[in-house]
Backbone as a ProteinNet text record, in pm:
[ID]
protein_1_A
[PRIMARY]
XXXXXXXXXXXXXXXXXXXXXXXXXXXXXXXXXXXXXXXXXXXXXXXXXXXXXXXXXXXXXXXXXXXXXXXXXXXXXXXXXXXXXXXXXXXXXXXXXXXXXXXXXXXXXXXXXXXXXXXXXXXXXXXXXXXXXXXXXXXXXXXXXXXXXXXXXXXXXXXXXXXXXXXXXXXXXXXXXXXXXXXXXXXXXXXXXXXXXXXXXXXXXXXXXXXXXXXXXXXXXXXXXXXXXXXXXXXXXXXXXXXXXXXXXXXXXXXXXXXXXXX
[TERTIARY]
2844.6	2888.7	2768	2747.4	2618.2	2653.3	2570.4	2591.2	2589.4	2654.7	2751.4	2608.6	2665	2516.5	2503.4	2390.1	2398.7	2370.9	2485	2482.3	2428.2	2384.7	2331.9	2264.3	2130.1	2015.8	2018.8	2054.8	2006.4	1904.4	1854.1	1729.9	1711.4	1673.7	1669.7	1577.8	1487.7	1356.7	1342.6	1350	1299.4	1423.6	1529.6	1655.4	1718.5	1621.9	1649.7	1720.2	1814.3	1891.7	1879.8	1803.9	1774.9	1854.7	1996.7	2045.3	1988.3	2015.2	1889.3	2061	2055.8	2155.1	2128.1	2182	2083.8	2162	2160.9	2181	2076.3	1952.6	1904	1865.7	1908.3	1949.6	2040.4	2120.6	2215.3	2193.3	2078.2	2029	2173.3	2182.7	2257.8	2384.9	2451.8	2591.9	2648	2767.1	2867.5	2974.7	2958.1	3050.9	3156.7	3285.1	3382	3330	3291.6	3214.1	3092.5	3016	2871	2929	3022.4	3092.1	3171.8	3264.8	3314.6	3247.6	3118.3	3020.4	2948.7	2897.3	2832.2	2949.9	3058.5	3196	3161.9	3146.8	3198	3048.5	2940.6	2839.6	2768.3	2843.8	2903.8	2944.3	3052.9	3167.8	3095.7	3124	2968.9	2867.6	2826.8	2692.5	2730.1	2841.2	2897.5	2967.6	2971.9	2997	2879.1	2723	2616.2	2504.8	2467	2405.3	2267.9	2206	2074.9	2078.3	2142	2112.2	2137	2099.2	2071.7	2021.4	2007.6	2010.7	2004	2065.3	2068.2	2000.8	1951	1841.8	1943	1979.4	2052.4	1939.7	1891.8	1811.8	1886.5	1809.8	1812.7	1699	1714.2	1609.2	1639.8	1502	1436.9	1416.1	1443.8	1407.9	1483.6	1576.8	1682.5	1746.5	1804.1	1850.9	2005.4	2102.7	2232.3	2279.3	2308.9	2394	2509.2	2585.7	2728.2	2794.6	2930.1	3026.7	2948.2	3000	2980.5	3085.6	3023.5	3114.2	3179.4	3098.8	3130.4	3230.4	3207.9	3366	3425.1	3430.2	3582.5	3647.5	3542.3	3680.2	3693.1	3623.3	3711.5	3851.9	3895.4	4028.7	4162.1	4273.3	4349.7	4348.6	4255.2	4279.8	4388	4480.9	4551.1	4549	4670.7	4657.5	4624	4686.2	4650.8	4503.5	4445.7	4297.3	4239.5	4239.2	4179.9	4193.5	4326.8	4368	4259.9	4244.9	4225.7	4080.1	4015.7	3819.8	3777.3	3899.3	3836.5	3878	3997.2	3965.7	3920.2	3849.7	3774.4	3634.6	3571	3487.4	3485.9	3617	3627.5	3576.6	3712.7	3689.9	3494.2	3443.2	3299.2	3235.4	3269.9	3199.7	3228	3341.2	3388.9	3354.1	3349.4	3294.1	3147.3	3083.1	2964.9	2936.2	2985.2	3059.4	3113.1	3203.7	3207.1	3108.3	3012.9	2917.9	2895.7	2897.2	2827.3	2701.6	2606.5	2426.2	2418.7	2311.4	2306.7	2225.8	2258.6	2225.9	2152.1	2036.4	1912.2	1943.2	1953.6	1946.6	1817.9	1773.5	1608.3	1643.9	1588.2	1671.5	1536.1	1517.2	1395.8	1477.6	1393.9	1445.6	1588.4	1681.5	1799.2	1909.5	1957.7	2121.1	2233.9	2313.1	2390.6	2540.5	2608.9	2784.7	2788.3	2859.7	2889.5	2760.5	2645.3	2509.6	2464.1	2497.2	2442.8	2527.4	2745.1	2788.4	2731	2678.7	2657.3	2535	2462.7	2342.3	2394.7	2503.5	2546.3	2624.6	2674.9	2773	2687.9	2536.4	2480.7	2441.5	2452.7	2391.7	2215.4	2137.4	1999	1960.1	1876.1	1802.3	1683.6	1607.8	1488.1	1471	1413.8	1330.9	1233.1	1173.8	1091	1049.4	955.2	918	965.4	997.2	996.8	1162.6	1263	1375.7	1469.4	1562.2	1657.1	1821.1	1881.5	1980.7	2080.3	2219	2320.5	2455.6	2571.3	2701.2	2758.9	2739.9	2730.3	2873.9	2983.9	3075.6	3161.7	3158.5	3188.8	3129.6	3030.2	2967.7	3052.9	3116.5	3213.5	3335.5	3372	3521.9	3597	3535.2	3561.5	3490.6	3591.9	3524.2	3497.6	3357.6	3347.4	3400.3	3518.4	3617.8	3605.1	3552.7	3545.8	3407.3	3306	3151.5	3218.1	3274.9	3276.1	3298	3403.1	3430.6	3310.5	3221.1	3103.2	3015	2988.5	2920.2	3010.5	3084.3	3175.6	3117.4	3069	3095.1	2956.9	2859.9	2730	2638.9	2656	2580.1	2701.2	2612.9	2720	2857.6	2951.5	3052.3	2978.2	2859.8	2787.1	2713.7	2644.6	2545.3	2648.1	2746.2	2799.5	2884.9	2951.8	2963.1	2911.7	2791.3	2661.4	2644.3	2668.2	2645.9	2750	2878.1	2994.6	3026.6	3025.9	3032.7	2939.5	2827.3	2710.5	2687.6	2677.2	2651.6	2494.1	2455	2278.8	2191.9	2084.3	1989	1935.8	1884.8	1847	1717.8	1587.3	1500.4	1495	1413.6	1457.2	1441.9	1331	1322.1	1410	1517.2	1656.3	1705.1	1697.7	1793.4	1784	1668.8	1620.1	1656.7	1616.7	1697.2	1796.8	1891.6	2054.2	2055.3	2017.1	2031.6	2106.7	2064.8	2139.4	2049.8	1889.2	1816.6	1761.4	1698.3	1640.6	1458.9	1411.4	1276.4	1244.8	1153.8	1104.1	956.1	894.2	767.6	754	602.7	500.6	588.3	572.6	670	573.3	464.3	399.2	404.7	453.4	495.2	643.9	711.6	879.4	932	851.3	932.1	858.5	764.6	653.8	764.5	787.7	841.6	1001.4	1015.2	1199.3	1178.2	1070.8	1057.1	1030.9	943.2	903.8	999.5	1099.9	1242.6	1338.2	1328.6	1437.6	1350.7	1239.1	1207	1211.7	1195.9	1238	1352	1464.4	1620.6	1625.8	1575.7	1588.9	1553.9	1428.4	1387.4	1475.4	1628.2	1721.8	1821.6	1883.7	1987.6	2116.3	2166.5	2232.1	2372.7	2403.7	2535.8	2535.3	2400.7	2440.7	2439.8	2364.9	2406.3	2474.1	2541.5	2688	2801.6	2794.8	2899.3	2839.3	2722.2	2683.2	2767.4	2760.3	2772.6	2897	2949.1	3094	3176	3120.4	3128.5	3097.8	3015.1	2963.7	3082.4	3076.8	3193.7	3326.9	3375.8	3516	3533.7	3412.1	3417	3394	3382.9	3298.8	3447.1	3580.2	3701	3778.4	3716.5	3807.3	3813.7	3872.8	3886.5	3787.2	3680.3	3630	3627.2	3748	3797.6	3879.2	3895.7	3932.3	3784.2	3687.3	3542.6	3509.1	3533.4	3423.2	3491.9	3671	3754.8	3673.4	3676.2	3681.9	3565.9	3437.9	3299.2	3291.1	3340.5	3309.6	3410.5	3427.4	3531.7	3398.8	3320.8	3261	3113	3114.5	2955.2	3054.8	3129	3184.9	3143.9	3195.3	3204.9	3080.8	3024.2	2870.5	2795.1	2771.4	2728.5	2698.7	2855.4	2841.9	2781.9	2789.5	2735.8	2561.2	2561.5	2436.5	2330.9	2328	2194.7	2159.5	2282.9	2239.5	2165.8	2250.5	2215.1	2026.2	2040.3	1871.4	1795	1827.6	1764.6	1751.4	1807.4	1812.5	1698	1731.6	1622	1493.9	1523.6	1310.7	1253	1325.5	1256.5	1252.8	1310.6	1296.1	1219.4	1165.2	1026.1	923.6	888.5	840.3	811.1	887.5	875.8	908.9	930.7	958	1156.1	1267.3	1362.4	1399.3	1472.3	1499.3	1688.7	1642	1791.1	1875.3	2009.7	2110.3	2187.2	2186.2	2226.6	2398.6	2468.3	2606	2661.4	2755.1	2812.3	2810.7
7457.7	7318.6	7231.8	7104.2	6996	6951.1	6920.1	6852.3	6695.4	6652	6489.3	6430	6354.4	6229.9	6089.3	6138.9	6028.5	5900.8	5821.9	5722.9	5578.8	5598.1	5549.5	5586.5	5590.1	5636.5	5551.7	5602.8	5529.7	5586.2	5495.9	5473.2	5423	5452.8	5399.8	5410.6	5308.2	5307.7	5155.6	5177.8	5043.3	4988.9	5027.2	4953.7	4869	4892.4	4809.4	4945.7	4893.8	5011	4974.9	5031.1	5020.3	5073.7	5035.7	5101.6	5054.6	5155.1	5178.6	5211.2	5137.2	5177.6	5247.3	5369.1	5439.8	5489.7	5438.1	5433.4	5375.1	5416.9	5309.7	5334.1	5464.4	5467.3	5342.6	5295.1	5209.4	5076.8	5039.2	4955.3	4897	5010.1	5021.1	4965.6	5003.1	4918.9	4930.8	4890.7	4913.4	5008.5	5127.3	5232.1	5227.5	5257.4	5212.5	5362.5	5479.4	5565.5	5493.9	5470.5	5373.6	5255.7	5174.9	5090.5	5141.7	5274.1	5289.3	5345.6	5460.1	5441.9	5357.5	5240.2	5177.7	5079.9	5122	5033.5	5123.6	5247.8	5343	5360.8	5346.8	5329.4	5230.5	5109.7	4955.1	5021.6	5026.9	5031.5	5124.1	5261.8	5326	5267.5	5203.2	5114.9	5021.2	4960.2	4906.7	4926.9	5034.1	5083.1	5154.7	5138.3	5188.1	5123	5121.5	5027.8	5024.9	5179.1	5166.9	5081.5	5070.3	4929.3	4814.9	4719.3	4561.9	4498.3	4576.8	4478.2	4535.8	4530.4	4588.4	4532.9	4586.6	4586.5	4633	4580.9	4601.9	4609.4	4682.5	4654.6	4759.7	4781.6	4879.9	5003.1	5082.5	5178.7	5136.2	5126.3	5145.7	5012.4	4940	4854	4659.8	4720.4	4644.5	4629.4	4496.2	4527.2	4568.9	4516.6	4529.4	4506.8	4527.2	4493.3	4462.6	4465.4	4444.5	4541	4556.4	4630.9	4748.6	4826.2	4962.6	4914.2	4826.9	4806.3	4959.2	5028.7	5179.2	5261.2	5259.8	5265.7	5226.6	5080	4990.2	5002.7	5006.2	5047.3	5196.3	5289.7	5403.6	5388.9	5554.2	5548.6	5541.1	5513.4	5517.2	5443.7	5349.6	5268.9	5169.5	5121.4	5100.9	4972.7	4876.4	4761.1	4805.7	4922.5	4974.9	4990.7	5068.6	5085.7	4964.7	4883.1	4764.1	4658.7	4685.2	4618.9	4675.1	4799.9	4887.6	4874.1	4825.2	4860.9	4692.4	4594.6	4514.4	4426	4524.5	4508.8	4566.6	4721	4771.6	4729.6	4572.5	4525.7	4424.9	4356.9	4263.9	4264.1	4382.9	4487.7	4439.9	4524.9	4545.2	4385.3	4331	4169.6	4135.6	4177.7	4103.1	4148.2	4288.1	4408.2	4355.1	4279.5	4252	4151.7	3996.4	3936.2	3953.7	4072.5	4120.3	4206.7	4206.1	4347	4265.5	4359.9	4248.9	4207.9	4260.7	4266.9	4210.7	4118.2	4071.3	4109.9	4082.6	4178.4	4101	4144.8	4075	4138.3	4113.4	4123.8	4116.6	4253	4224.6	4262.9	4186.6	4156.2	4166.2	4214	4274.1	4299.3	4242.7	4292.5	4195.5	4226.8	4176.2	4164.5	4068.7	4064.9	3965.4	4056	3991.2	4009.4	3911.3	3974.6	3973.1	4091.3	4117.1	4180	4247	4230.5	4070.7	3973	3823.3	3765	3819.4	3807.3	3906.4	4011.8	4072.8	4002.4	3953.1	3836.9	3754.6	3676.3	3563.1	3568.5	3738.9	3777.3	3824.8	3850.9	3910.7	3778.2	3762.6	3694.2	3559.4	3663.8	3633.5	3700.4	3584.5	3681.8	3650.2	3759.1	3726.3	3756.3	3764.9	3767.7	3788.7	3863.6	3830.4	3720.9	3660.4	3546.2	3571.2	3765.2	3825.1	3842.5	3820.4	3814	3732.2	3769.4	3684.8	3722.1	3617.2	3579.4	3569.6	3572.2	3512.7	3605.8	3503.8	3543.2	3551.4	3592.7	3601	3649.9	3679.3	3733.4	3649.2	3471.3	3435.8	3460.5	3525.6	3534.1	3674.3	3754.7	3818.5	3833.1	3769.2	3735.7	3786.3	3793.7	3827.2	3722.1	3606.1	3535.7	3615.2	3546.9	3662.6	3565.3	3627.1	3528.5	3586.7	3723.5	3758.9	3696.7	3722.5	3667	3538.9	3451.9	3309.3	3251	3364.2	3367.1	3358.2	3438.7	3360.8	3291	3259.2	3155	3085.9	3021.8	2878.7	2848.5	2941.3	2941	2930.1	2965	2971.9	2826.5	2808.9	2701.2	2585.6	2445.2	2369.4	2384.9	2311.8	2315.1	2292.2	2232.4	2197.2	2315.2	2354.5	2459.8	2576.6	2613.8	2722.5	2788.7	2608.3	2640.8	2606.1	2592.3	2573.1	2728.6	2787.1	2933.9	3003.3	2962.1	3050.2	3021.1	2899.9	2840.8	2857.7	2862.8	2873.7	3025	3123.2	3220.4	3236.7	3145.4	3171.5	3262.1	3315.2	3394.9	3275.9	3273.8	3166.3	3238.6	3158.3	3215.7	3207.6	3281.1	3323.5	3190.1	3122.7	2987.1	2899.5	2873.9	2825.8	2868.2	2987.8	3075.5	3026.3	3005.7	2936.2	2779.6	2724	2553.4	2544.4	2657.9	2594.6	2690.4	2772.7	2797.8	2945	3032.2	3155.6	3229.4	3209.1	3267.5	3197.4	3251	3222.4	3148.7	3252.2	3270.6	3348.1	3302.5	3398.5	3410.7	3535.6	3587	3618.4	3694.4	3789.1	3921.6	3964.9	4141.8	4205.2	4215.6	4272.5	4252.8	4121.8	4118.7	4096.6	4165.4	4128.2	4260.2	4349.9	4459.8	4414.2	4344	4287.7	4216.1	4091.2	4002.4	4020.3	4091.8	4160.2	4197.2	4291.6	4351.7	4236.5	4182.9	4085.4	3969.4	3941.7	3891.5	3998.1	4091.2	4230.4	4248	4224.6	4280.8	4163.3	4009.6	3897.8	3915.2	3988.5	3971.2	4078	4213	4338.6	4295.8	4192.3	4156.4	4046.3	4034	3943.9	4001.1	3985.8	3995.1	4019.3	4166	4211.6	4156.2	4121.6	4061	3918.4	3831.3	3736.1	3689.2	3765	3783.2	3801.8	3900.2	3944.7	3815.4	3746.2	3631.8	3533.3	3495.1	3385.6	3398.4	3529.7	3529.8	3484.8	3576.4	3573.1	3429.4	3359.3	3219.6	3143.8	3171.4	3073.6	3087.6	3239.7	3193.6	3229.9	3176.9	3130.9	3035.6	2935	2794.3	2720.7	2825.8	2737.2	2698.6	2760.9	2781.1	2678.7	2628.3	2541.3	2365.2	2267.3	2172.6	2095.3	2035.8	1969.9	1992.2	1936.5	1908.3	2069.9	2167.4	2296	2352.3	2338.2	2415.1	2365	2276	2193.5	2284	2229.9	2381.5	2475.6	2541.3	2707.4	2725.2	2620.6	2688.4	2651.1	2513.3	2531.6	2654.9	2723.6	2795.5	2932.5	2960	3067.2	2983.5	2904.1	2876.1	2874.4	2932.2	2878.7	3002.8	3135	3277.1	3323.9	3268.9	3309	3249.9	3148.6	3108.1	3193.9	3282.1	3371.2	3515.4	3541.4	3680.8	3711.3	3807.4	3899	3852.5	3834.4	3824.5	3675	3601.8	3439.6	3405.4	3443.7	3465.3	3504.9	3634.5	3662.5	3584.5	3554.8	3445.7	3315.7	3241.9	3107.8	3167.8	3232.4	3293.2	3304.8	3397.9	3372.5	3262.7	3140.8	3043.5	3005.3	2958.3	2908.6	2939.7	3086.8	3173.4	3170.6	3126	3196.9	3325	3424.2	3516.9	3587.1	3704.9	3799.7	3794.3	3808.4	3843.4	4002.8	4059.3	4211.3	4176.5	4194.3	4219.1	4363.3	4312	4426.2	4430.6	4369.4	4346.7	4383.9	4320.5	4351	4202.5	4213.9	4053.5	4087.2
21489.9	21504.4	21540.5	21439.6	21506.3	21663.4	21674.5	21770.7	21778.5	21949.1	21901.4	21916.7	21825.5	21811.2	21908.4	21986.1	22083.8	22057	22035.2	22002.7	22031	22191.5	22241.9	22336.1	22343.8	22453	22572.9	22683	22825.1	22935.7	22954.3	23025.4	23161.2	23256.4	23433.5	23430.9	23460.3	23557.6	23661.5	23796.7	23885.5	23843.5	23872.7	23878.8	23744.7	23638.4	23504.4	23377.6	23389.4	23242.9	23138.4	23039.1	22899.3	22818.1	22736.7	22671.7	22502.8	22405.1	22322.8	22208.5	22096.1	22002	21913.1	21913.8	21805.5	21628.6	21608.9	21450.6	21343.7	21342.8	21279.2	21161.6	21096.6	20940.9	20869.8	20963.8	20926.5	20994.2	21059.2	21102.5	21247.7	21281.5	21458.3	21350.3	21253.5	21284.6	21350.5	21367.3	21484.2	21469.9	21402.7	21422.2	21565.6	21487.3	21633.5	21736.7	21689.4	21828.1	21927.6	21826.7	21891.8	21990.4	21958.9	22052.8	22152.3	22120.1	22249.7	22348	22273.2	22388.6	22439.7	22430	22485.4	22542.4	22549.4	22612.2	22764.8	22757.1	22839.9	22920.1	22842.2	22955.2	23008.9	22968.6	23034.9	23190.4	23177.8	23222.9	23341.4	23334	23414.5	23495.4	23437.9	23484.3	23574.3	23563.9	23709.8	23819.2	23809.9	23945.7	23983.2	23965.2	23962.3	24073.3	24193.6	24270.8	24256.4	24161.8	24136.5	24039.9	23928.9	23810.7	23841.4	23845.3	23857.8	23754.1	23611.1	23497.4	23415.6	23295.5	23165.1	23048.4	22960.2	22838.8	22721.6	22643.7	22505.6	22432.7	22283.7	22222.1	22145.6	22013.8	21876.7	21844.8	21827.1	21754.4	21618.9	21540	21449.3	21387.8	21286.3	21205.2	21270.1	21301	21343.3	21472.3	21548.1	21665	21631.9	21504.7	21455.2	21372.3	21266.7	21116.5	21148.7	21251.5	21258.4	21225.1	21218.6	21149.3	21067.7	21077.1	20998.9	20832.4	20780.7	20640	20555.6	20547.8	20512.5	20562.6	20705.9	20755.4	20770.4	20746.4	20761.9	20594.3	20550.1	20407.6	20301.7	20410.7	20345.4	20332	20243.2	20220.2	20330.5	20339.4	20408	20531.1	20527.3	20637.9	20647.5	20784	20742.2	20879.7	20865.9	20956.9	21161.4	21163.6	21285.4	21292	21223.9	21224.5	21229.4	21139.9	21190.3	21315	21358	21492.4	21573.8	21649	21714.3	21712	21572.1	21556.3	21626.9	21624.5	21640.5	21784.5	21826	21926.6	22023.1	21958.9	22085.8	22074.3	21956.5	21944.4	22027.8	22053.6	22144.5	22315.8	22298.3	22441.7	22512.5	22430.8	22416.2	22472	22358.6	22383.1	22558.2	22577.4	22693.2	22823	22769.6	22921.4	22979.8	22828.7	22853.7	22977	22953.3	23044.3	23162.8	23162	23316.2	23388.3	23322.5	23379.9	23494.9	23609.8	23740.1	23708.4	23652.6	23621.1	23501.3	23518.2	23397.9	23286.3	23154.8	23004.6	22957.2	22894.9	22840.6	22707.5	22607.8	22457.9	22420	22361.6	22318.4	22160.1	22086	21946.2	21922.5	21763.4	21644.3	21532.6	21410.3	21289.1	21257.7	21277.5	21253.2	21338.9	21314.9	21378.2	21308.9	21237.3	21182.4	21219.5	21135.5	21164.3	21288.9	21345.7	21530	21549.8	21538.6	21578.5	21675.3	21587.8	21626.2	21734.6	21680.1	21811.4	21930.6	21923.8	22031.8	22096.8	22041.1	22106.2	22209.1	22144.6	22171.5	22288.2	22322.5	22407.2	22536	22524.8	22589.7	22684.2	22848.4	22927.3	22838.3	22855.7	22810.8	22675.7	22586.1	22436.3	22445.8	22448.5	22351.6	22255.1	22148.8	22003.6	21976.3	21856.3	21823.4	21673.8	21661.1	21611.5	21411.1	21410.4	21297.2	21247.7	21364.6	21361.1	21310.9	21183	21141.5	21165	21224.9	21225.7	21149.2	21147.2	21050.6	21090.2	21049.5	21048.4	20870.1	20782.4	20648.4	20595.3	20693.1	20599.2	20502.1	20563	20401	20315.7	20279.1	20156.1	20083.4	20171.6	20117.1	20111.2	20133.8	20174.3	20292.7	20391.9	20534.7	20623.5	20683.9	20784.8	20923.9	20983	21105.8	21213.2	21204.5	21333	21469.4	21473	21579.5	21665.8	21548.8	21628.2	21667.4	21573.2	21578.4	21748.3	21819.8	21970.2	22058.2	22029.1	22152.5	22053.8	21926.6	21861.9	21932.1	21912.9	21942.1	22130.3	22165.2	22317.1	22385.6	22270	22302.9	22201.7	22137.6	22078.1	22027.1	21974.9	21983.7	21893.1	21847.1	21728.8	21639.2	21587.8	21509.9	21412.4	21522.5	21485.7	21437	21550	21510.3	21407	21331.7	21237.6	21177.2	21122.9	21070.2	21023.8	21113.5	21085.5	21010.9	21068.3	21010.2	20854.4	20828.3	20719.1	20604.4	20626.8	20513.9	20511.5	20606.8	20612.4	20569.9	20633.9	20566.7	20667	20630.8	20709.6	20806.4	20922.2	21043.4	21074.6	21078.1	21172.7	21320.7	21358.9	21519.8	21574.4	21520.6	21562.6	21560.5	21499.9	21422.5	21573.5	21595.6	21635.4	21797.9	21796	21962.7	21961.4	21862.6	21873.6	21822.8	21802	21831.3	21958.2	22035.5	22173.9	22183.3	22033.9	22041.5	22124.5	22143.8	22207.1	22314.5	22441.5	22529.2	22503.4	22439	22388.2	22302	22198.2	22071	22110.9	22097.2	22120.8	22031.2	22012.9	21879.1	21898	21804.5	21823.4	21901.2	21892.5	22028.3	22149.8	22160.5	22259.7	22373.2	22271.7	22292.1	22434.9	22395.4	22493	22627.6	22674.4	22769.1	22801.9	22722	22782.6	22874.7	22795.4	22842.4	22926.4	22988.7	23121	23206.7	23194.2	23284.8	23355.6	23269.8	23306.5	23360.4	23344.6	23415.3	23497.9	23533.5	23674	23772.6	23745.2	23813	23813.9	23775.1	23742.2	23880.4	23883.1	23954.5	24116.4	24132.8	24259.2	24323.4	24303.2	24348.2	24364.7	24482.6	24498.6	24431.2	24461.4	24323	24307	24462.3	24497.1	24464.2	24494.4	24430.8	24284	24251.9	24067	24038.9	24086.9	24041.2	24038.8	24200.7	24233.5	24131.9	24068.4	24009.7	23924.3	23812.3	23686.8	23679.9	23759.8	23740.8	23723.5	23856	23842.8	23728.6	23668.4	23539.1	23437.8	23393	23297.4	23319.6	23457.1	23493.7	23484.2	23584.5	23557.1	23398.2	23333.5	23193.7	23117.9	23133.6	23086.4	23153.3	23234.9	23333.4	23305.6	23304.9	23355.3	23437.7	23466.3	23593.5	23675.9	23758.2	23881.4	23925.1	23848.2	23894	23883.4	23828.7	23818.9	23909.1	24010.8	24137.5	24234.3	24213.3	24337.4	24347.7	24227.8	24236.4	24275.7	24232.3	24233.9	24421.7	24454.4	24581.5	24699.3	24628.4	24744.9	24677.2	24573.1	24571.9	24643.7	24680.3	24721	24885.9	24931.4	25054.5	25127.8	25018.8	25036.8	25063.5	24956.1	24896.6	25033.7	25100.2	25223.1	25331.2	25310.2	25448.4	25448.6	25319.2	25298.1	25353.9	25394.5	25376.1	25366.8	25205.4	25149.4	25149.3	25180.1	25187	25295.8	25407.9	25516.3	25550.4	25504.6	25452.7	25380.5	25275.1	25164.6	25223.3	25284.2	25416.7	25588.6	25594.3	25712.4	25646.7	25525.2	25473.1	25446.7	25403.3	25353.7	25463	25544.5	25695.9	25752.3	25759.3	25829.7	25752.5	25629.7	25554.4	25519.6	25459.1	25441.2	25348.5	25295.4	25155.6	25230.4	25147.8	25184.3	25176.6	25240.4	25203.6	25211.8	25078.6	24996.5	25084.3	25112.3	25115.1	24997.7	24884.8	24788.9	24795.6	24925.6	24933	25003	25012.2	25065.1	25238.9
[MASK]
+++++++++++++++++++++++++++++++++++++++++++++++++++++++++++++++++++++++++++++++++++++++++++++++++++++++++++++++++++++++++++++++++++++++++++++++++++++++++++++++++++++++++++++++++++++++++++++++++++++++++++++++++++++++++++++++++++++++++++++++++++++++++++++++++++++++

């Protein structure tokens, strides 16, 4: 019997988790196995106190093609199967979002289809300057309604369907002034730069990252005047904890803070 193919490589070093997609015969598609593992070592990873930030990226040519097209239309598939692939794609998008730690997307080569939503779903992107973009399934008669959920949520109505609609290839640069990315670098220098933001990410407070994030996109769903509530009752909480506490004493002393990274 072969053995199971690890679908995804993970990595710990200095508190930063590198998970690594490994398909890259197929340029990482999204096989529904490859997703439920990296659902499941999500999921893992937060209840984890040595990790404090996660690294998404691709082996080989590509960071994601999206969808495994090959397996979505072998024989006998049937309306269940497709329920089930896309919403344990959803699942995925969303776990991302709840991760307490926040996810840096280091994107190369490509990202298309749910590849580009997975960008878009990820906290932070970088790029490199060699990287193209796109949501292309009108061009086959499959709108990508699912990416369209954090396109719509991450860049404007404009841009995003700018994207959904034309289905055109985007350069990374494109890709940075409609705001799918953070920053585009030289490919030499893309895995540099990712660290260098995961290790400013790793030297903070893991608890209050955690309460930030969370906050951001609760409040982003909200109304105004319920995002001022809610956020001031988490800056109320957030006040009393720990590390605030610490973080307010160093600047006051001048000094380095030492994180308990707990409330």
């Amino acid at each position: 019997m072969s053995p199971q193919p690890q679908w995804v490589l993970t990595q710990t070093q200095d508190h930063i988790c590198t998970l690594t997609l490994n398909r890259p015969q197929a340029y990482n598609a999204l096989s529904n196995p490859l997703m439920q593992t990296l659902l499941n070592t999500l999921r893992t990873l937060a209840n984890q106190k040595d990790c404090r930030v996660i690294i998404i990226k691709g082996e080989g040519r590509g960071f994601c093609a999206g969808h495994d097209l090959k397996e979505l239309t072998e024989t006998k598939r049937d309306t269940d199967y497709y329920q089930q692939t896309f919403s344990l794609c959803s699942e995925l998008m969303q776990q991302i979002q709840r991760q307490p730690q926040p996810v840096i997307a280091q994107v190369h080569g490509i990202a298309t289809a749910a590849g580009c939503q997975l960008v878009a779903s990820c906290d932070l992107a970088i790029a490199d300057t060699q990287t193209r973009f796109a949501t292309p399934g009108v061009n086959i008669g499959l709108f990508c309604s699912t990416p369209m959920v954090a396109l719509s949520r991450t860049l404007s109505k404009k841009h995003a369907l700018e994207m959904l609609l034309l289905g055109d290839m985007i350069s990374a640069q494109d890709a940075y002034r409609m705001g799918l990315v953070n920053l585009v670098v030289e490919p030499d220098d893309l895995e540099q730069q990712v660290q260098t933001w995961a290790q400013k990410l790793a030297g903070k407070s893991a608890y209050t990252l955690k309460v930030g994030k969370e906050a951001f996109y609760r409040q982003a769903e909200m109304p105004i005047a319920d995002a001022y509530r809610y956020c001031s009752q988490v800056m109320t909480n957030n006040i009393q904890a720990k590390d605030a506490r610490e973080g307010i004493g160093a600047l006051l002393e001048k000094r380095t803070p030492h994180w308990s990274h707990s409330a």
